[in-house]
C-alpha positions as CSV (number, residue, x, y, z in Angstrom):
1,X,-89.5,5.8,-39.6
2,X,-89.3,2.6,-41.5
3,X,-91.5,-0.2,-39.8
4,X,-89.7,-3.1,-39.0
5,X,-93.3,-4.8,-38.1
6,X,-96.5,-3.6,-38.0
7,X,-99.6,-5.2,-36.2
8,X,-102.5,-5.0,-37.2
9,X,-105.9,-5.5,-35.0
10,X,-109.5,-4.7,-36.0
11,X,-111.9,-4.3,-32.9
12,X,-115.6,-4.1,-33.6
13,X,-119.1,-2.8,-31.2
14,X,-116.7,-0.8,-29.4
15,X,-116.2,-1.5,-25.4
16,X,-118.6,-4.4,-25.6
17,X,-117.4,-6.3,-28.6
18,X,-114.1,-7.9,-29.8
19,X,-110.6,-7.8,-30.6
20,X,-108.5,-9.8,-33.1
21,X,-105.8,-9.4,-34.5
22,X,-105.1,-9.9,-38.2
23,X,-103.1,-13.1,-37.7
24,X,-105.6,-14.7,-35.1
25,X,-102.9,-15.1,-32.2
26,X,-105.0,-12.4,-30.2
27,X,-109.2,-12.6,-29.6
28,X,-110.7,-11.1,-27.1
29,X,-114.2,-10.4,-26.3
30,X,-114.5,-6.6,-24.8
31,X,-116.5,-5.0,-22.0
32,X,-116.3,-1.9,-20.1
33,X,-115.5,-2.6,-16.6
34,X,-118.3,-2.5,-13.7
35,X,-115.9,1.1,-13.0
36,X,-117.2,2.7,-16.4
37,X,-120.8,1.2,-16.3
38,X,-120.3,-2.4,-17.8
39,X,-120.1,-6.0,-16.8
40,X,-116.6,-6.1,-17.1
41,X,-116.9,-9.6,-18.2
42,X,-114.6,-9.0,-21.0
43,X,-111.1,-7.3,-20.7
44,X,-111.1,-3.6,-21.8
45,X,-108.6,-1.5,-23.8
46,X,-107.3,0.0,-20.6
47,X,-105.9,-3.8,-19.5
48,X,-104.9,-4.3,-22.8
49,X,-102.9,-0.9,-23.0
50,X,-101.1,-2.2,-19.2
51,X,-100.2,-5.0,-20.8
52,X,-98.5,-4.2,-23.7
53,X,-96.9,-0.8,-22.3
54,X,-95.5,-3.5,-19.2
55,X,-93.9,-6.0,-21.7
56,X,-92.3,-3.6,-23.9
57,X,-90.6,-1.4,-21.1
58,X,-89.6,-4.9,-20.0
59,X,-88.0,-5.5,-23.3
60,X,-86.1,-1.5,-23.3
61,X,-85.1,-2.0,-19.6
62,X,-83.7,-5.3,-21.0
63,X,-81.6,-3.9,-24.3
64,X,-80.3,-1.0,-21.7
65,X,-79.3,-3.3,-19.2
66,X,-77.6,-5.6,-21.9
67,X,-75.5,-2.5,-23.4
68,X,-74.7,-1.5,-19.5
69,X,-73.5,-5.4,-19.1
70,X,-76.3,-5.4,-16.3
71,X,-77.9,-8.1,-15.4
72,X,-82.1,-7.3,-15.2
73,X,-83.9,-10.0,-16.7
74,X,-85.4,-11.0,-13.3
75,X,-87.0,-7.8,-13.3
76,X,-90.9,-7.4,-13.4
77,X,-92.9,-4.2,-14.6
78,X,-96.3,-4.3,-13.8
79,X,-98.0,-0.6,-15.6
80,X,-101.2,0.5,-14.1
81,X,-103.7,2.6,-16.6
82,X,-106.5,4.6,-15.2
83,X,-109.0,6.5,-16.9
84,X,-110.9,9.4,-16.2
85,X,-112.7,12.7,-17.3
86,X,-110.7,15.2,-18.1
87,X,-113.1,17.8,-19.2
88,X,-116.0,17.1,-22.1
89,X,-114.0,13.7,-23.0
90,X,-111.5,11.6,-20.7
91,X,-108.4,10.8,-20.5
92,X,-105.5,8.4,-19.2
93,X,-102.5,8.3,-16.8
94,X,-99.8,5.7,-16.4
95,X,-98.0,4.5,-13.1
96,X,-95.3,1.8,-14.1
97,X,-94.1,0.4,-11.2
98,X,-90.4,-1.9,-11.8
99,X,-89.6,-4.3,-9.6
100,X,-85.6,-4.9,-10.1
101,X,-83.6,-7.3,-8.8
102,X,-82.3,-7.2,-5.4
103,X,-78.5,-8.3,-6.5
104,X,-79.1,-4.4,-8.4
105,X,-78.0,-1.5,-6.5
106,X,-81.0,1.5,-6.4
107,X,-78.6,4.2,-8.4
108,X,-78.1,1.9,-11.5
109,X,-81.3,0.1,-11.3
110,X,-82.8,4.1,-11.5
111,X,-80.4,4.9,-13.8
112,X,-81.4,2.1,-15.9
113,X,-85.5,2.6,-15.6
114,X,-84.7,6.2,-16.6
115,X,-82.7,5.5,-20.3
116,X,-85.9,2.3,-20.9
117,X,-88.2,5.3,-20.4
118,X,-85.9,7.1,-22.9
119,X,-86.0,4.0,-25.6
120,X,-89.6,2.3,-24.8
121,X,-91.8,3.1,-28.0
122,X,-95.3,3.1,-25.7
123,X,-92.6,5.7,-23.6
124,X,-92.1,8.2,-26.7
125,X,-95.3,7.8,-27.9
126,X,-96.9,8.9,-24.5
127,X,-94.3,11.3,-23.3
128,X,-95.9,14.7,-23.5
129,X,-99.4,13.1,-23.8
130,X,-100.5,11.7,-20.7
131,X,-98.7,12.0,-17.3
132,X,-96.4,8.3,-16.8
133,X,-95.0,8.0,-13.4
134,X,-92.0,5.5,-12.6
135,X,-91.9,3.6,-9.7
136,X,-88.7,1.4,-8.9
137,X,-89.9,-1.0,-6.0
């Protein structure tokens, strides 16, 4: 794969420090969540995970929706991550749930959630890893 753009984010002290990224567009002070044993003051890695995974199946529902001449750009994808133990260490499991627009009938709007989960990147890079659920509300 050639990179067509690469970011670039140093986070330091673990679940209770920061995050920034190398251009300054993105500082966050970190904290576990009361859940996990922290304050959860801060946002966690788990919130910042839902948020990116949520705005870039946005993005692939809106390219396949585009090449289908389909109209979803009122749609809204809101990606829950949990985290648990999954034996000595812990792991994570995705629900996305996609809200489409009501003009949209349910076969194409499925049809459609199914080829973004097919072109998302956060998609291909989980797929196989951790269990992702799709949920077309």
């Amino acid at each position: 794969m050639d990179a067509l753009y690469t970011a670039v984010a140093t986070a330091t002290h673990g679940r209770e420090g920061r995050a920034v990224t190398s251009d300054g567009k993105l500082d966050v002070g970190l904290s576990a969540p009361k859940e996990l044993g922290g304050d959860g003051k801060g946002t966690n890695p788990e919130q910042l995970f839902a948020a990116g995974y949520a705005a870039c199946f946005g993005s692939a529902l809106g390219a396949v929706g585009r090449a289908a001449k389909v109209d979803v750009s009122e749609a809204a994808v809101t990606a829950e991550v949990g985290i648990g133990k999954q034996g000595e260490g812990f792991a994570l499991a995705v629900t996305l749930r996609i809200e489409l627009p009501d003009s949209l009938d349910e076969e194409t709007g499925r049809k459609l959630v199914e080829q973004a989960h097919q072109v998302c990147p956060y998609s291909n890079a989980t797929r196989g890893n951790i269990p992702v659920e799709l949920v077309v509300e």
